[in-house]
N, C-alpha and C positions, 0 to 999 in steps of 0.2 A: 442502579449501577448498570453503567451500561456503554457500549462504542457505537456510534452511528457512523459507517461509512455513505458514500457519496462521490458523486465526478463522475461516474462510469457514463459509456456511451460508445454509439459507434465512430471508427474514425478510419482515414484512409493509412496505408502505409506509408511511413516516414511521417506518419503525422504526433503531436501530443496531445496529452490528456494529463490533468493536476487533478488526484484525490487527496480526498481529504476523510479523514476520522476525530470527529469529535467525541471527547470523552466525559464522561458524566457519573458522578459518585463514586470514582476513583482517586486515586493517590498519585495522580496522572504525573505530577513532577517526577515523581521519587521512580517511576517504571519506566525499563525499555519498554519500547514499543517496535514493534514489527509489521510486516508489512507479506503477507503469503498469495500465491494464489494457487489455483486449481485452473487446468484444464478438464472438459468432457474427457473423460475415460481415464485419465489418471492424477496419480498422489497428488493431496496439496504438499505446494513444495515455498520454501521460505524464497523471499526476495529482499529482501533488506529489514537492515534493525539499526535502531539509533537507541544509543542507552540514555540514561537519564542527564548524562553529563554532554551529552551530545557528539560522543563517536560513531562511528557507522559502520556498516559492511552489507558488502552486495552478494549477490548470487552474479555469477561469472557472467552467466548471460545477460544481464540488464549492467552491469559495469561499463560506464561511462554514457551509459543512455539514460539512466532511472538516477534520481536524486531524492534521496529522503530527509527529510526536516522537521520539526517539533516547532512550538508556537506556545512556550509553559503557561501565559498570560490567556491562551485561549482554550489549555485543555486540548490541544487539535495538532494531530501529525498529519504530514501530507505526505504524497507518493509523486513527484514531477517524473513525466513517462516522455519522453522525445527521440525521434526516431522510430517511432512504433513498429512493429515485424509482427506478421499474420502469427507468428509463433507466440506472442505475448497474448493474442485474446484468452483469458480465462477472468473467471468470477475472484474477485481482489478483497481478499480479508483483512483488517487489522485485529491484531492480537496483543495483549498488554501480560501475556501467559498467565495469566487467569480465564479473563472471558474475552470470547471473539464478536468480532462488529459481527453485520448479517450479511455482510459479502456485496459487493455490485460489479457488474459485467462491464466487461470492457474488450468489444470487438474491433480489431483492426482487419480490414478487409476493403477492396474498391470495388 
């Protein structure tokens, strides 16, 4: 049982990045999935969820820049990041609120 995240990397400002979490020996239809990250020196803080039926909702700051989406046939949510802002670099977790991926960084900087 397990979530592999993926996609992180560095990137310029106003640039994009598409993560992705694939999920494995879960019940992956049937759960939200989430989308959190962490900055150096403070809380992880949520950034989008899409439930199983496929609604969504953002954190104010990634609203109309961050798009999240599900893929049931693959087991795999993604995180689509456009527009990126030095203020987005932090290490990107999916969460299914059981167990969490193992996080990958994602630095915007030039």
């Amino acid at each position: 049982v397990q979530l592999q995240a993926s996609g992180g990397g560095l990137v310029q400002p106003g640039g994009s990045l598409r993560l992705s979490c694939a999920a494995s020996g879960t019940d992956f239809n049937r759960n939200a999935m989430l989308w959190y990250r962490q900055a150096t020196g403070k809380q992880r803080e949520l950034v989008a969820i899409i439930t199983s039926s496929g609604r969504t909702n953002y954190a104010d700051s990634v609203k109309g820049r961050f798009t999240i989406s599900r893929d049931n046939a693959k087991d795999t949510v993604y995180l689509q990041m456009n527009s990126l802002k030095p203020e987005d670099t932090a290490v990107y977790y999916c969460y299914d609120r059981t167990i969490w991926g193992q996080g990958t960084q994602v630095t915007v900087s030039s």
